[in-house]
DSSP file (Angstrom, degrees, kcal/mol; ACC not computed):
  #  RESIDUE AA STRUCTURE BP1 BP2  ACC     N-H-->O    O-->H-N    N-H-->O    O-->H-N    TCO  KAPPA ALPHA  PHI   PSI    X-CA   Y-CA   Z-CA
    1    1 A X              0   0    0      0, 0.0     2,-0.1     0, 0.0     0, 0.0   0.000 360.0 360.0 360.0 129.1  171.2  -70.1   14.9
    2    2 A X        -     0   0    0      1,-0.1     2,-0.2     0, 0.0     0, 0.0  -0.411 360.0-106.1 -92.0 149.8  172.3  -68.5   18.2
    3    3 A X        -     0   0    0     -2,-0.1     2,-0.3     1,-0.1    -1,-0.1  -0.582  25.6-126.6 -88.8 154.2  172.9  -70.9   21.0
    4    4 A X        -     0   0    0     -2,-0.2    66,-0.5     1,-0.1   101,-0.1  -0.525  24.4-100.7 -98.7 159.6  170.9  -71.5   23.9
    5    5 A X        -     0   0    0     -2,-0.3     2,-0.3    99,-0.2    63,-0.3  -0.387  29.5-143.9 -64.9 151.2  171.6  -71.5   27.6
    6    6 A X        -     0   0    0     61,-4.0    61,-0.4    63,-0.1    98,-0.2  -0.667   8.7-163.7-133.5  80.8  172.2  -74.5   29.4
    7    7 A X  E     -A  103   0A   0     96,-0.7    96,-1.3    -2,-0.3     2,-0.3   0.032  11.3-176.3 -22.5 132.2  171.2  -75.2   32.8
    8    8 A X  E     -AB 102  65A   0     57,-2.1    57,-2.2    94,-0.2     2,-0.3  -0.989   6.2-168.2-135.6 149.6  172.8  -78.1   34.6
    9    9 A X  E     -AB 101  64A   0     92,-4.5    92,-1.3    -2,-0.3     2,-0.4  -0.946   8.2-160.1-139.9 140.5  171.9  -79.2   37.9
   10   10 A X  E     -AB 100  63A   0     53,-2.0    53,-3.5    -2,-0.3     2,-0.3  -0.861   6.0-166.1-142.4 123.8  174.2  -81.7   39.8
   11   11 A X  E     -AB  99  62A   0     88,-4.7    88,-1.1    -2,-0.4     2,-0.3  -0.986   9.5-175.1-143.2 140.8  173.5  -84.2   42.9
   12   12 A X  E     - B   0  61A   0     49,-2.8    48,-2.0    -2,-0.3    49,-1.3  -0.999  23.3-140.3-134.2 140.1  176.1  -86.0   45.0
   13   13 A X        -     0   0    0     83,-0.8    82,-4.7    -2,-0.3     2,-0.5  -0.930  19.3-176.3-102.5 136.4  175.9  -88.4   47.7
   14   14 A X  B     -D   94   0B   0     -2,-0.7    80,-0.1    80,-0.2     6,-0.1  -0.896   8.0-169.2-100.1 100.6  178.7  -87.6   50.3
   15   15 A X  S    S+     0   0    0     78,-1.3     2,-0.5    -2,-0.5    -1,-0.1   0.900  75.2  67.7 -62.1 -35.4  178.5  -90.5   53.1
   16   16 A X    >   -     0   0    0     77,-0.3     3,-1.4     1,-0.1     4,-0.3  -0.825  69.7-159.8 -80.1 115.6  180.9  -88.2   55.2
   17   17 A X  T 3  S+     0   0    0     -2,-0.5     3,-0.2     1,-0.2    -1,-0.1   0.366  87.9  60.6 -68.3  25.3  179.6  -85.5   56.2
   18   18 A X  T 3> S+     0   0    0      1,-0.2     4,-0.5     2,-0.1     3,-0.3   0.443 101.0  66.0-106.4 -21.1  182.9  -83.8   56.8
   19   19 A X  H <> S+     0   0    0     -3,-1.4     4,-0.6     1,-0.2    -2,-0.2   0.358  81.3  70.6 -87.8 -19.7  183.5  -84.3   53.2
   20   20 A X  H  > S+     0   0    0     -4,-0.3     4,-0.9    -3,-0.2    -1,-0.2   0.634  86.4  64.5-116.4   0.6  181.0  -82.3   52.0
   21   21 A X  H  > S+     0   0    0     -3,-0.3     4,-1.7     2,-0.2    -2,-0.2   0.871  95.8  58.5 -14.1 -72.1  182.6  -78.7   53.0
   22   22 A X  H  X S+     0   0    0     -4,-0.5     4,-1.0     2,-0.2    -2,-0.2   0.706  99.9  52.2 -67.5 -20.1  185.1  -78.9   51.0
   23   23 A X  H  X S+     0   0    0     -4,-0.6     4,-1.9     2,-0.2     5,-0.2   0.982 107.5  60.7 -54.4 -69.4  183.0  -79.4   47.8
   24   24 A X  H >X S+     0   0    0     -4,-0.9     3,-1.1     2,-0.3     4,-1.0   0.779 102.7  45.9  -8.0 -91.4  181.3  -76.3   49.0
   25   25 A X  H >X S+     0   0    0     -4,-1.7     3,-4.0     1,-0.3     4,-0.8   0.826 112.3  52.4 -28.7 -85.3  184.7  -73.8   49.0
   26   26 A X  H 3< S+     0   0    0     -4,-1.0     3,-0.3     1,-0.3    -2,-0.3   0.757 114.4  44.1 -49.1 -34.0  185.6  -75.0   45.7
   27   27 A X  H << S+     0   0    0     -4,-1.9    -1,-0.3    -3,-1.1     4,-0.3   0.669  95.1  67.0 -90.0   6.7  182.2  -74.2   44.7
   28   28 A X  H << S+     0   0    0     -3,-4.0     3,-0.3    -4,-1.0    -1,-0.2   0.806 118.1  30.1 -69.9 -35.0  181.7  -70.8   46.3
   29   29 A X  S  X S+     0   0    0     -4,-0.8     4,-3.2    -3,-0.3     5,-0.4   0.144  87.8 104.3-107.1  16.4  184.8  -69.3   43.5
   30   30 A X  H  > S+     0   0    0     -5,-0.2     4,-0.7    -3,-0.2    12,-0.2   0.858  77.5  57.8 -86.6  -7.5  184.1  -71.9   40.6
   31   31 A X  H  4 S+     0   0    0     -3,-0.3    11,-0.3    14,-0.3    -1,-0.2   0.826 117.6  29.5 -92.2   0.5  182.4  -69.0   38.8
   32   32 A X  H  4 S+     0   0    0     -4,-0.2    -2,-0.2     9,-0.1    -1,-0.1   0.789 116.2  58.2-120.1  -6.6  185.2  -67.1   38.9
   33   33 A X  H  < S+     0   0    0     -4,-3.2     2,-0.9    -7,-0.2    49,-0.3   0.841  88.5  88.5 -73.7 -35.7  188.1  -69.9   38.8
   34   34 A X     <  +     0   0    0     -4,-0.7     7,-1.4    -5,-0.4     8,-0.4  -0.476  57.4 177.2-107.2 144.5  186.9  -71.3   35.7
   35   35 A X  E     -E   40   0C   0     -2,-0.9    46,-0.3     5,-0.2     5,-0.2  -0.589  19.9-169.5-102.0 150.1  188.2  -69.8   32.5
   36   36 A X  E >  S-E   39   0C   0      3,-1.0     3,-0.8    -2,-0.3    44,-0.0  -0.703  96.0  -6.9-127.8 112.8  187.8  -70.5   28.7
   37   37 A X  T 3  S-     0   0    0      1,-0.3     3,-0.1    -2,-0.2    -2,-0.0   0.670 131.6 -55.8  60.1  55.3  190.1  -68.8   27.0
   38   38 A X  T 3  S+     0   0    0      1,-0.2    -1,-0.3     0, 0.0     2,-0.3   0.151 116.8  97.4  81.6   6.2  191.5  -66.6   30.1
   39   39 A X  E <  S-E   36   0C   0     -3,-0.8    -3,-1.0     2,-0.0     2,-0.2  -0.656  82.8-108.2 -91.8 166.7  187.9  -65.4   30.9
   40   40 A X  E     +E   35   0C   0     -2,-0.3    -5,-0.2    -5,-0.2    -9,-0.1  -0.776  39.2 172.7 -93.8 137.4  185.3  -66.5   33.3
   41   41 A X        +     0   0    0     -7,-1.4     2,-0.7    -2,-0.2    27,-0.4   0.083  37.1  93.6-147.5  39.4  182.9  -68.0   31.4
   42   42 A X        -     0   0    0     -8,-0.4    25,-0.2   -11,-0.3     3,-0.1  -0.906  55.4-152.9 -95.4 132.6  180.0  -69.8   33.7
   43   43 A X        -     0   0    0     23,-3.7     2,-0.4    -2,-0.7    -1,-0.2   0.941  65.2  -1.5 -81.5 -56.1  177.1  -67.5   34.3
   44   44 A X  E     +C   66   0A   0     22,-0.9    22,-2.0    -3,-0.1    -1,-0.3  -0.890  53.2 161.1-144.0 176.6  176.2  -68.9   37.1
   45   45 A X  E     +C   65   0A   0     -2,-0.4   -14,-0.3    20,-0.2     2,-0.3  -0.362   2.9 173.4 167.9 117.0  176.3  -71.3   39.8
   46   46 A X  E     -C   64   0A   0     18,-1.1    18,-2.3    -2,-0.1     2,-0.3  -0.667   6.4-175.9-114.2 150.3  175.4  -72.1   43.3
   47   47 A X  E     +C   63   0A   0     -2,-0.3     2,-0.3    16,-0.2    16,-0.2  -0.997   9.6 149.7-139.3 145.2  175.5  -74.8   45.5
   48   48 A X  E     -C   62   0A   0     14,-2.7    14,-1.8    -2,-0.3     3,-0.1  -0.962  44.9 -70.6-171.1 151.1  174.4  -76.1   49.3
   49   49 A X  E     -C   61   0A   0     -2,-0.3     2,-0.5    12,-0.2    13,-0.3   0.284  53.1-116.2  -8.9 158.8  173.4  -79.2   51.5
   50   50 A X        -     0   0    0     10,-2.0     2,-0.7     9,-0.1     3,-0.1  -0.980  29.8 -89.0-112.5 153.9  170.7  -80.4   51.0
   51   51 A X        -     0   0    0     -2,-0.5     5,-0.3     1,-0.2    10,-0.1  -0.409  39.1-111.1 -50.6  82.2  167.7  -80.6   53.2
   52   52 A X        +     0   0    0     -2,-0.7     2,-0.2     8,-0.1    -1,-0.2   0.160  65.4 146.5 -32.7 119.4  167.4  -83.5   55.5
   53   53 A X    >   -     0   0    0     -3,-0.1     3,-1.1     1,-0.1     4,-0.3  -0.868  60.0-136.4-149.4 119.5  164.3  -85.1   53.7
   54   54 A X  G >  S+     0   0    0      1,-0.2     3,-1.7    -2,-0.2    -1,-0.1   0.954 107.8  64.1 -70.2 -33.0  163.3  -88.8   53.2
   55   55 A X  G 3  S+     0   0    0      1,-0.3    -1,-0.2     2,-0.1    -3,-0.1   0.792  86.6  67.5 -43.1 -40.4  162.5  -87.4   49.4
   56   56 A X  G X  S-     0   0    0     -3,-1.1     3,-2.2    -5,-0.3    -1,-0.3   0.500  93.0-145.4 -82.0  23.2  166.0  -86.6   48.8
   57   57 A X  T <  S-     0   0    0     -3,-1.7    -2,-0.1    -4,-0.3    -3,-0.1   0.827  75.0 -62.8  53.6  46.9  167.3  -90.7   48.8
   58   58 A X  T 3  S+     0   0    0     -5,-0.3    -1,-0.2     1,-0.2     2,-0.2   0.333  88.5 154.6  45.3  42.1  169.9  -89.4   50.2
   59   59 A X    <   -     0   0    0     -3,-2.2    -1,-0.2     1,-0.1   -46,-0.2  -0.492  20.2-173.0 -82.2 141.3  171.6  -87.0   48.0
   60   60 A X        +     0   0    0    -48,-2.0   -10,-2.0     1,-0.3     2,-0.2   0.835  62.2  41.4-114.2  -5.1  173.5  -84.4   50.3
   61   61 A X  E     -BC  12  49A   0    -49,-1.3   -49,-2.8   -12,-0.3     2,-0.3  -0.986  63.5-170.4-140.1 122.7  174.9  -81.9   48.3
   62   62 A X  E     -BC  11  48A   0    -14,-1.8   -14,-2.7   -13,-0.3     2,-0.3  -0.944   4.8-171.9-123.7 134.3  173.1  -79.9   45.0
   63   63 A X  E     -BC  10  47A   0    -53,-3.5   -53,-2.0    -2,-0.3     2,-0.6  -0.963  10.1-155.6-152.9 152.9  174.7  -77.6   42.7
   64   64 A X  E     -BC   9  46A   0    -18,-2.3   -18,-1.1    -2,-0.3     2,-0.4  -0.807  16.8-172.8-112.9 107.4  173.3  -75.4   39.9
   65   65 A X  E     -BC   8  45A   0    -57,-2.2   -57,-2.1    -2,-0.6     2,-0.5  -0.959   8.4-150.3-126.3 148.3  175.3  -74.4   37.1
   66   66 A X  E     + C   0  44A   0    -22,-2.0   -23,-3.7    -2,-0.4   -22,-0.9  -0.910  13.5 172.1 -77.9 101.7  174.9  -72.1   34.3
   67   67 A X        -     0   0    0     -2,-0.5   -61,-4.0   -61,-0.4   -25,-0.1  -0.990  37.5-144.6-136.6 151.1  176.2  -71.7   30.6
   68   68 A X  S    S+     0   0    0     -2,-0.4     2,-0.3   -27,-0.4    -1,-0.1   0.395  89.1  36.4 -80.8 -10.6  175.5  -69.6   27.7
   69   69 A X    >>  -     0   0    0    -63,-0.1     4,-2.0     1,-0.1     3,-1.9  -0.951  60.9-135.5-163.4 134.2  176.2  -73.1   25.6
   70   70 A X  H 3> S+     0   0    0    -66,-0.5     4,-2.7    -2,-0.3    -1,-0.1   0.874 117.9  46.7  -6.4 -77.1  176.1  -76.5   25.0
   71   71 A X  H 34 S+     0   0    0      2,-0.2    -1,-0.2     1,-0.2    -3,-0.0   0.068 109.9  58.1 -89.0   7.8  179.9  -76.4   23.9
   72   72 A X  H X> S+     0   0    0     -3,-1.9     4,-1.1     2,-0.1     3,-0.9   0.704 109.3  44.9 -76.2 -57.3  180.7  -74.1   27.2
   73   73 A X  H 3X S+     0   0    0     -4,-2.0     4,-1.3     1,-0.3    -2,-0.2   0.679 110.8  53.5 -68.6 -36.2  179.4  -76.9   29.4
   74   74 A X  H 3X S+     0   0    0     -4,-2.7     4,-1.1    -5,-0.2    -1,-0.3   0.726 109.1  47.5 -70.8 -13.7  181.3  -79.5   27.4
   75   75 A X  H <>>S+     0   0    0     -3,-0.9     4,-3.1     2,-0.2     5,-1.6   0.736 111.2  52.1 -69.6 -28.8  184.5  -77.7   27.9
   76   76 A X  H  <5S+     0   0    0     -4,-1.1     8,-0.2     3,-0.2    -2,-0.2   0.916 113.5  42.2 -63.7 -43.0  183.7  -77.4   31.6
   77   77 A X  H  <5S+     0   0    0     -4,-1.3    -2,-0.2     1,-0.2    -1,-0.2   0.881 129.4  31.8 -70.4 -37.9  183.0  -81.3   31.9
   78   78 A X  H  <5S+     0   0    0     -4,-1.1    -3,-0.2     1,-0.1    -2,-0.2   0.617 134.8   5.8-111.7 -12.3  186.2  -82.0   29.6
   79   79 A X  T  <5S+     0   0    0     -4,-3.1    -3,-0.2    -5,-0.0    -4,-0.1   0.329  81.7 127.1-151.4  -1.9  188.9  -79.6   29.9
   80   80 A X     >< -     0   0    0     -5,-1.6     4,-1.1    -4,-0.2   -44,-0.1  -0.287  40.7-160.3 -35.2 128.0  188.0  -77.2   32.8
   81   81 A X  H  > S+     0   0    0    -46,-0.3     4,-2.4   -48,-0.2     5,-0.2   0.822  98.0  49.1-103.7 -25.2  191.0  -77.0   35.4
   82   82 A X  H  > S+     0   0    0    -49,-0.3     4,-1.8   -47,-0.2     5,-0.4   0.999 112.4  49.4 -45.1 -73.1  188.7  -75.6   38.0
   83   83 A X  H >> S+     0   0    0      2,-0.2     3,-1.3     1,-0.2     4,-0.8   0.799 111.7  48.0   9.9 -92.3  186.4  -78.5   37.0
   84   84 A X  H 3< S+     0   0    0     -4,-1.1    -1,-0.2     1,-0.3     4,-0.2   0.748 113.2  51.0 -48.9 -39.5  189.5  -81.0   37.3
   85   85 A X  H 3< S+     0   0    0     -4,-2.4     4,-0.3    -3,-0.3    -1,-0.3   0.531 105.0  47.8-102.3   8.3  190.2  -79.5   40.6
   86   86 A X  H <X S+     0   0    0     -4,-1.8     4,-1.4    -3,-1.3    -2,-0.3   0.483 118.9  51.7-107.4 -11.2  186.4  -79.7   42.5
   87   87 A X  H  X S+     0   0    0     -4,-0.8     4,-0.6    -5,-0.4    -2,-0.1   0.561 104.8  50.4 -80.5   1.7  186.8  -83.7   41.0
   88   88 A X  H  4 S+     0   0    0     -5,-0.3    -1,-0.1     2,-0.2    -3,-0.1   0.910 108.8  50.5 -87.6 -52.1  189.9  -83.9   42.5
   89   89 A X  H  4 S+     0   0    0     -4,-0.3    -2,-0.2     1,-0.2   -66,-0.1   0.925 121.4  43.6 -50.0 -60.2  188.1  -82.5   46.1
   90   90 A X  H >X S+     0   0    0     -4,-1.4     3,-4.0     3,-0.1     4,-1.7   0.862  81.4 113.5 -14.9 -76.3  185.9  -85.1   45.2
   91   91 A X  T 3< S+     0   0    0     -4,-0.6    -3,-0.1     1,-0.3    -4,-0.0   0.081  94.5   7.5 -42.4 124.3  187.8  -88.1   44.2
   92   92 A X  T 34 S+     0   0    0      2,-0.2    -1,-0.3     1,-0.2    -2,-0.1   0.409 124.0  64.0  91.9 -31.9  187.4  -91.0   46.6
   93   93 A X  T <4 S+     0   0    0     -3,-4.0   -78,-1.3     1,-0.1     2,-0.4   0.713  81.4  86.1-112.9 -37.1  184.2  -89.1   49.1
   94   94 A X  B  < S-D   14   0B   0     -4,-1.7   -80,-0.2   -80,-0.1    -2,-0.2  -0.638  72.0-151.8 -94.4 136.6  181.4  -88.8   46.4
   95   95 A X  S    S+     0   0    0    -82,-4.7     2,-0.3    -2,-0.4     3,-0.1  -0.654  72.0  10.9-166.8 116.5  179.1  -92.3   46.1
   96   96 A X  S    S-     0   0    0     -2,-0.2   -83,-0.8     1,-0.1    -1,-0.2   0.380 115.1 -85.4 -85.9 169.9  177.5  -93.7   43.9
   97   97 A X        -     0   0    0     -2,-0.3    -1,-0.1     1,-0.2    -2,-0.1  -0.322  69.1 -92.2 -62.4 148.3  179.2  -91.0   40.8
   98   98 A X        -     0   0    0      1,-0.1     2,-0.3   -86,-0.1   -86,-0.2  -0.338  32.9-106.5 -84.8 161.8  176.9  -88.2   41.1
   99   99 A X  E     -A   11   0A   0    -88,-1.1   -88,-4.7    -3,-0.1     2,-0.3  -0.511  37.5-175.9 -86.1 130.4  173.4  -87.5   39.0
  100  100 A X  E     +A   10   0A   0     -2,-0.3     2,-0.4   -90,-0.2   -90,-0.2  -0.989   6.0 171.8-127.2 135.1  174.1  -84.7   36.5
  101  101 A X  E     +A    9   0A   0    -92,-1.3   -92,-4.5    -2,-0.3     2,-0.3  -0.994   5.1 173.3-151.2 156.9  171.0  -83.6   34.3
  102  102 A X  E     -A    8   0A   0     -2,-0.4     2,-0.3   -94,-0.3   -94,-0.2  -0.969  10.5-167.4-173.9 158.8  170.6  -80.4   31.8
  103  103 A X  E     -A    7   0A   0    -96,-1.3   -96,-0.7    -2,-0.3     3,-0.1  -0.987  24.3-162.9-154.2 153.6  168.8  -78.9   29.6
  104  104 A X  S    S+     0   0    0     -2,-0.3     2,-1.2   -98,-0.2   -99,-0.2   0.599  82.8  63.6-100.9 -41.3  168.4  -76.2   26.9
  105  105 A X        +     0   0    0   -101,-0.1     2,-0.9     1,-0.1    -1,-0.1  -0.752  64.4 170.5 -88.5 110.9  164.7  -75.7   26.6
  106  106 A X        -     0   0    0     -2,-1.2    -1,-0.1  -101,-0.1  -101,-0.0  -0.726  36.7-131.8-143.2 115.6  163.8  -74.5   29.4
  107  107 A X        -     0   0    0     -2,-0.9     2,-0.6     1,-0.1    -2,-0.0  -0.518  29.7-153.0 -57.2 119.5  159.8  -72.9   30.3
  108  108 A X        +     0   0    0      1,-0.1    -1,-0.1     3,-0.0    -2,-0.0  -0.877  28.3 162.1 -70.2  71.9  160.8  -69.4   32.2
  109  109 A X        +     0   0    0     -2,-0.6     2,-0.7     2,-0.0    -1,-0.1   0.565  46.4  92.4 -75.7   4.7  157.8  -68.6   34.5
  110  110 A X              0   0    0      1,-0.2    -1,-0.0     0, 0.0    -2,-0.0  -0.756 360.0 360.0 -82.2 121.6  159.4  -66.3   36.6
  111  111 A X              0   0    0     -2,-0.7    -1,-0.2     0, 0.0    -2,-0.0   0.574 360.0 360.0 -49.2 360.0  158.8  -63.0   35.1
């Protein structure tokens, strides 16, 4: 059975905003800083501010990542050193621990 892709999407609240730049940089190169087994191996993955909105409850920062697997996306969460070093950027700024959600089945309407 071939694996499916795994969307992730990721929401932080940053109290500072001064703090929330520097997530940013690391995540403008994390599809090409992070490696599995010397290759880059996120398909994609974007990130930005989020919208002053009373809807978002005051998450300030969103980011969208992409993997071709399950067991890609657990190496990213567990042994990634790009990973380890945007938690590092982190560490200390982001609060409460950010909402992380994903999925594998996922309805395409965009043609």
């Amino acid at each position: 059975m071939a694996s499916k892709p795994v969307y992730r999407v990721t929401m932080f609240k940053i109290p500072d905003p001064a703090n929330v730049q520097p997530m940013l940089d690391k995540y403008a190169t994390m599809k090409q800083d992070a490696k599995k087994d010397g290759k880059p191996y996120i398909l994609s993955c974007v990130a930005g501010r989020a919208v002053s909105d009373p809807r978002n409850q005051g998450y300030t920062l969103y980011a969208q990542t992409s993997f071709a697997s399950l067991e890609d996306m657990k190496y990213y969460d567990e042994q990634c050193e790009a990973h380890q070093a945007l938690k590092a950027v982190g560490k200390g700024k982001v609060d409460p621990p950010p909402i992380v959600l994903y999925m594998e089945d996922v309805v395409n309407w965009h043609p």
